[in-house]
C-alpha positions in Angstrom: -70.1 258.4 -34.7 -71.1 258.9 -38.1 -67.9 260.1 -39.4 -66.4 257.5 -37.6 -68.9 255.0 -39.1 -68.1 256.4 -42.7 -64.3 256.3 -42.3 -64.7 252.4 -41.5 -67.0 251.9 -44.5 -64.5 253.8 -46.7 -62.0 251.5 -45.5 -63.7 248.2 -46.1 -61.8 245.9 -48.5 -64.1 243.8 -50.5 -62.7 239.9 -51.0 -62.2 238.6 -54.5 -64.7 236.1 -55.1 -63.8 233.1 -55.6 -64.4 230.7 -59.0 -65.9 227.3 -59.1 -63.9 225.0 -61.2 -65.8 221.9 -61.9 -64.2 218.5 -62.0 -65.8 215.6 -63.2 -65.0 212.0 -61.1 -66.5 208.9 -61.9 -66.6 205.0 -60.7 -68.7 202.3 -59.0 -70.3 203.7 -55.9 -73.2 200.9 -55.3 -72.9 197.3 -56.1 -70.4 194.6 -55.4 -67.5 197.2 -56.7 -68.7 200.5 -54.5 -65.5 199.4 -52.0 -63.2 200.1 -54.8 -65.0 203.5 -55.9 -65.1 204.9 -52.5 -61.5 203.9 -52.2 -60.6 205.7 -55.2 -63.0 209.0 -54.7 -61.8 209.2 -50.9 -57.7 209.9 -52.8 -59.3 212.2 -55.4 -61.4 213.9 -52.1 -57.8 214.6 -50.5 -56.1 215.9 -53.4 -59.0 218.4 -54.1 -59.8 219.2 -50.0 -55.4 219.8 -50.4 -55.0 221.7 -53.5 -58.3 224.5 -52.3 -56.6 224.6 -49.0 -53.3 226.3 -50.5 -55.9 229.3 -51.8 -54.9 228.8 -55.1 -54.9 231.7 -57.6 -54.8 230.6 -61.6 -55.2 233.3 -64.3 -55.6 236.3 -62.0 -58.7 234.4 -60.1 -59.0 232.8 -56.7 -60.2 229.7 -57.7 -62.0 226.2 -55.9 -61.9 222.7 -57.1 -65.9 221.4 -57.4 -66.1 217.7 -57.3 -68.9 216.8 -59.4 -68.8 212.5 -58.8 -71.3 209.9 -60.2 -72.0 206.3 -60.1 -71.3 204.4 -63.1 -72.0 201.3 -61.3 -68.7 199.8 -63.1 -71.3 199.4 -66.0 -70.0 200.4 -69.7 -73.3 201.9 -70.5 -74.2 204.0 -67.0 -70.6 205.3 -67.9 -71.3 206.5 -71.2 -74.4 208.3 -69.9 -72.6 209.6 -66.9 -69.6 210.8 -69.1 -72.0 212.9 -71.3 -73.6 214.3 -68.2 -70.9 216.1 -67.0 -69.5 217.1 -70.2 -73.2 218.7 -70.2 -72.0 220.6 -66.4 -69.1 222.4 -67.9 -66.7 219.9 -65.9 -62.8 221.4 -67.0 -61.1 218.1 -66.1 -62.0 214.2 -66.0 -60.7 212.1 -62.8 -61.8 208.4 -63.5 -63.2 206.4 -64.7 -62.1 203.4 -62.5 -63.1 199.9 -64.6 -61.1 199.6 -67.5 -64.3 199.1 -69.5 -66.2 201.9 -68.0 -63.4 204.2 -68.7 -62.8 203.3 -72.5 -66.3 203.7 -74.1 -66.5 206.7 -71.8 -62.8 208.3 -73.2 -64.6 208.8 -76.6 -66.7 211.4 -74.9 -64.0 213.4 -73.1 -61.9 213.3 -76.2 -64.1 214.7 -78.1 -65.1 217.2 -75.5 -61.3 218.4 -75.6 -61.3 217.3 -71.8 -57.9 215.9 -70.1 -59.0 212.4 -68.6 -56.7 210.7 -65.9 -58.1 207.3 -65.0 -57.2 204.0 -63.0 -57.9 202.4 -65.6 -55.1 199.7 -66.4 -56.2 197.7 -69.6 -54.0 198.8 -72.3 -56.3 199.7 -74.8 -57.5 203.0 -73.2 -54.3 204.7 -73.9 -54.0 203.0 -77.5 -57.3 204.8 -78.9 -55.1 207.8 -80.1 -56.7 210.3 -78.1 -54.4 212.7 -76.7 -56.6 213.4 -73.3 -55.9 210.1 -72.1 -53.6 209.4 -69.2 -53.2 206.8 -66.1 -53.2 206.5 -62.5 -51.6 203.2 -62.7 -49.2 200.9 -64.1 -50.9 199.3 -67.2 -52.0 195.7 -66.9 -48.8 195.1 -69.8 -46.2 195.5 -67.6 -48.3 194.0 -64.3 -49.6 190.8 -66.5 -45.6 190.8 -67.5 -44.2 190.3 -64.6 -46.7 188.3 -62.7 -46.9 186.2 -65.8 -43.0 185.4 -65.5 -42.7 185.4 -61.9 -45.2 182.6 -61.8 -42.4 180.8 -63.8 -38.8 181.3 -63.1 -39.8 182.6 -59.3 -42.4 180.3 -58.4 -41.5 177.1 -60.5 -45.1 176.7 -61.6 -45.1 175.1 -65.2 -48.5 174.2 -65.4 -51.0 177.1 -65.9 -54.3 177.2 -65.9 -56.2 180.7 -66.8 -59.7 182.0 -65.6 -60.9 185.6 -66.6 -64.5 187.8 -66.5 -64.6 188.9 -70.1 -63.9 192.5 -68.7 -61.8 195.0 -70.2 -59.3 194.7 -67.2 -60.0 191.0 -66.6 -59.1 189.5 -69.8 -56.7 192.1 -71.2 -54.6 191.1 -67.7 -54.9 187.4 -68.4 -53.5 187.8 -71.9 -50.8 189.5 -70.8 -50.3 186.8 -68.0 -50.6 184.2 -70.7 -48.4 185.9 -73.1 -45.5 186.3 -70.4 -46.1 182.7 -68.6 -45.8 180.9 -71.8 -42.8 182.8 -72.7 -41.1 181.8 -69.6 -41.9 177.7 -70.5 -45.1 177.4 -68.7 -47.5 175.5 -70.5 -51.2 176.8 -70.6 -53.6 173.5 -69.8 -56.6 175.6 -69.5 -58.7 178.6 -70.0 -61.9 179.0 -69.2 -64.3 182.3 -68.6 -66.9 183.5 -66.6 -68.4 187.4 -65.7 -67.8 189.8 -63.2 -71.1 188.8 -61.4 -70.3 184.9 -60.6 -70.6 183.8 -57.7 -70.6 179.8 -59.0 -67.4 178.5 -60.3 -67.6 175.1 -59.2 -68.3 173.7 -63.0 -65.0 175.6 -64.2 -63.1 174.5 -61.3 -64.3 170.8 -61.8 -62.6 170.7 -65.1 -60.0 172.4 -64.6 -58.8 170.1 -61.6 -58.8 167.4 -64.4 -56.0 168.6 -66.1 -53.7 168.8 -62.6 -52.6 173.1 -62.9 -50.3 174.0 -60.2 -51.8 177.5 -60.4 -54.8 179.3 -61.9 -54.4 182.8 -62.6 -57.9 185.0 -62.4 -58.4 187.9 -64.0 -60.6 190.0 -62.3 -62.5 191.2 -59.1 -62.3 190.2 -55.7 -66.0 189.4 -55.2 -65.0 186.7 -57.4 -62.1 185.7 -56.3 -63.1 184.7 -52.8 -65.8 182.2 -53.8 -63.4 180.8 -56.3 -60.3 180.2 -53.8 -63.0 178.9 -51.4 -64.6 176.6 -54.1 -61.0 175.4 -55.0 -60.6 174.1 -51.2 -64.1 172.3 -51.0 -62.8 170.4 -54.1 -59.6 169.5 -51.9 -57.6 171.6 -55.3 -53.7 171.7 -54.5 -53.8 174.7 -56.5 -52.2 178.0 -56.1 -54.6 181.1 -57.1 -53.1 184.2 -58.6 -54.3 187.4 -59.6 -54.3 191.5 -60.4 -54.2 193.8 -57.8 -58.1 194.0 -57.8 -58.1 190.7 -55.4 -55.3 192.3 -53.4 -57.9 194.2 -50.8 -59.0 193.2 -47.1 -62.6 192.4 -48.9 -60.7 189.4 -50.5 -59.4 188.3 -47.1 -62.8 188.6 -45.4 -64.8 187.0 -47.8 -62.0 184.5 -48.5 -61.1 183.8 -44.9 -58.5 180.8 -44.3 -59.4 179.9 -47.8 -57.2 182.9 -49.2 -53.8 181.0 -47.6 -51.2 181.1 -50.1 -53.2 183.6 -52.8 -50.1 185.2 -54.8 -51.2 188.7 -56.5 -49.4 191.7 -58.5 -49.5 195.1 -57.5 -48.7 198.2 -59.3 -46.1 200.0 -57.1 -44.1 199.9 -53.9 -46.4 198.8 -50.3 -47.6 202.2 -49.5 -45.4 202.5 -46.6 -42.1 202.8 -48.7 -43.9 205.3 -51.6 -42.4 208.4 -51.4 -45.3 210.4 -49.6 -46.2 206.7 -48.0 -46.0 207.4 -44.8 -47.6 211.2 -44.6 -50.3 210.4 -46.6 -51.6 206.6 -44.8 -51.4 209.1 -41.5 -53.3 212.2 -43.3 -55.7 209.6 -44.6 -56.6 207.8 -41.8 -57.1 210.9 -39.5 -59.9 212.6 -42.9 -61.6 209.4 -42.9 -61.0 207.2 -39.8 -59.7 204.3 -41.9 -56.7 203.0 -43.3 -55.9 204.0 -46.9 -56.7 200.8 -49.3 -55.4 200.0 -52.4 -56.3 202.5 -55.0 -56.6 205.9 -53.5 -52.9 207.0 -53.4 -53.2 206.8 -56.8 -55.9 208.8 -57.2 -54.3 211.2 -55.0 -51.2 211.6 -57.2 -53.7 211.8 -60.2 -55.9 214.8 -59.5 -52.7 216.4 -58.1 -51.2 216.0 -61.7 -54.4 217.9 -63.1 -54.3 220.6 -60.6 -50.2 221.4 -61.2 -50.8 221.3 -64.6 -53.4 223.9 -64.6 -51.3 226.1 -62.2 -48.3 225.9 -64.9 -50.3 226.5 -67.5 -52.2 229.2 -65.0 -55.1 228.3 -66.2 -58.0 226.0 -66.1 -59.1 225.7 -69.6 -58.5 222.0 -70.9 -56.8 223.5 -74.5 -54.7 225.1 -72.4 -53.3 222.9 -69.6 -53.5 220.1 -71.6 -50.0 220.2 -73.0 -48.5 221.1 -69.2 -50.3 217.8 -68.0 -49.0 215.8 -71.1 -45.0 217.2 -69.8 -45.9 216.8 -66.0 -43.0 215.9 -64.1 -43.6 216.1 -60.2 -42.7 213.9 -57.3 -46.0 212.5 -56.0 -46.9 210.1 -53.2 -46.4 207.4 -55.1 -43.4 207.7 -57.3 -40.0 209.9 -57.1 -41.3 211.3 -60.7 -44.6 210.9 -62.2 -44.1 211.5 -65.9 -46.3 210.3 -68.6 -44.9 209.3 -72.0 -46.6 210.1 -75.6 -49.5 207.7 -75.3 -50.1 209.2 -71.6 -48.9 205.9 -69.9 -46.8 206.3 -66.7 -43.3 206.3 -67.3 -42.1 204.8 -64.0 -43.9 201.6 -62.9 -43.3 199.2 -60.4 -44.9 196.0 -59.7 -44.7 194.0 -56.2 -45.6 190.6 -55.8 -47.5 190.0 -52.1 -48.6 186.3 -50.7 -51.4 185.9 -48.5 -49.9 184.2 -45.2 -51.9 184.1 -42.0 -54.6 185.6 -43.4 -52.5 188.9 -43.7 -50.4 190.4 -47.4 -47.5 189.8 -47.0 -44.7 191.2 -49.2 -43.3 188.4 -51.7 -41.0 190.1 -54.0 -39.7 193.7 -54.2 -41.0 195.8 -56.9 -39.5 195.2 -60.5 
């Protein structure tokens, strides 16, 4: 017994143990916006729950991805705080933040930390800051505002325009560019007015505006805002089209809208997420993790984190100075694109915009991608 006992002991094999690689991810997770931020840390949960599954080994170690998420509350000052935190954890790699203006006061931090960001953010500025640890998730609101701007035009026939927008980051960068791009096409701007990202009245905007006759108002921003403003438009009996940034395109806008959100034409970075590449596989390996359909944003997110983890297993290694260059030459099929590549700036290369109409209270697709 005893010699048996000591043979098995001398042949136990000991496992490697395995190294906690911490991961920073940020956006709103209370508040009006938390839909949005649970969208996008459910596609970063996948991609980190898919990437440890494969028992990754990188520099000789067995490693695990750690997801260290906060709540910045989509609020440009809880972001900087929250940014500096988990610079303070030892985080190797920066997944957010969502809101445009979370994410750019917040980039500062990481740059100067020497740690690779990869955000949703879409306003343009983010990736315009010089940095060189700044990349997207998405399309930047440039090329959306672009071509929404000129499909209002030449695809819709609207030549009067009017123009609402928060005073966000996202919401007024994207109504520039709308502007920019509408007027361009002969559309003549006979409005602009502005409001914030926690309205809930826009009946005093909408008033005047109805006075100069628009055929559409673009709004830049959220869909909490959106709603009352389509439902507003139809208590003032408005024969006006509303159009917006892929923020409104969610089922919250439809509920809170209800028959109100008829006829709502949006933008959308992208292809519907059943013709993406990995569309299909990933809506069915999303809905049977977390029971729901996958929304707007967390495909994205998916494709992102993905883009940080190959680039550390090229590089193998998880230090930022030294997967950092990997992730800045990433080129790898991902759910949502034949080749995510990002250019000098750390913009996506490829992107896609589709145009969707609300009919019977459902999206419908209104233009294929450009």
């Amino acid at each position: 017994m005893l010699a048996g006992g000591a043979m098995y002991a001398s042949m136990t094999v000991f496992a490697q143990p395995v190294e906690d690689i911490k991961i920073g991810c940020a956006a709103p997770m209370t508040g009006p916006q938390a839909h949005y931020g649970k969208d996008f840390q459910n596609g970063v949960l996948l991609a980190v729950e898919d990437f440890n599954a494969t028992k990754p080994t990188i520099g000789g170690k067995s490693i695990r991805i750690v997801l260290n998420t906060e709540d910045d509350q989509a609020d440009p000052r809880t972001a900087t705080t929250v940014a500096q935190k988990l610079v303070d954890q030892g985080i190797k790699g920066m997944l957010g933040h969502f809101n445009s203006g979370t994410t750019i006061p917040a980039s500062r931090i990481y740059a100067n930390a020497g740690i690779p960001q990869i955000a949703m953010a879409t306003a343009p500025e983010y990736t315009q800051q010089g940095f060189k640890t700044t990349f997207r998730m998405m399309t930047s609101d440039t090329q959306q505002g672009a071509v929404i701007g000129a499909f209002a035009v030449k695809n819709l026939g609207f030549k009067r325009v009017a123009i609402v927008d928060d005073r966000t980051a996202y919401g007024q960068g994207l109504a520039d560019q709308f502007e920019k791009a509408a007027k361009a096409a002969g559309a003549k701007i006979v409005g602009r007015e502005y409001s914030n990202d926690k309205a809930v009245d826009f009946k005093g905007v909408l008033t005047k505006l109805k006075r100069v006759n628009p055929q559409a108002i673009f709004y830049g921003g959220a869909d909490a805002q959106a709603a009352p403003i389509v439902k507003q438009m139809q208590t003032l009996d408005m024969k006006t089209v509303l159009m917006a940034g892929e923020m409104v395109k969610s089922d919250t806008f439809l509920k809170l809208a209800g028959k109100a959100a008829e006829g709502t034409v949006v933008s959308l970075a992208g292809r519907p997420l059943n013709e993406m590449p990995g569309g299909k596989e990933y809506a069915a390996k999303y809905k049977n993790r977390f029971k729901e359909n996958a929304q707007t944003y967390s495909p994205y997110a998916y494709d992102g984190a993905m883009a940080m983890f190959t680039a550390m297993q090229k590089a193998d290694s998880t230090d930022p100075v030294k997967y950092l260059p990997f992730l800045a030459n990433i080129d790898m099929q991902s759910v949502t694109m034949k080749k995510l590549a990002y250019d000098a700036r750390g913009d996506l290369r490829q992107g896609d915009i589709t145009v969707y109409k609300v009919e019977n209270e459902q999206w419908k697709v209104l233009s294929d991608a450009k």
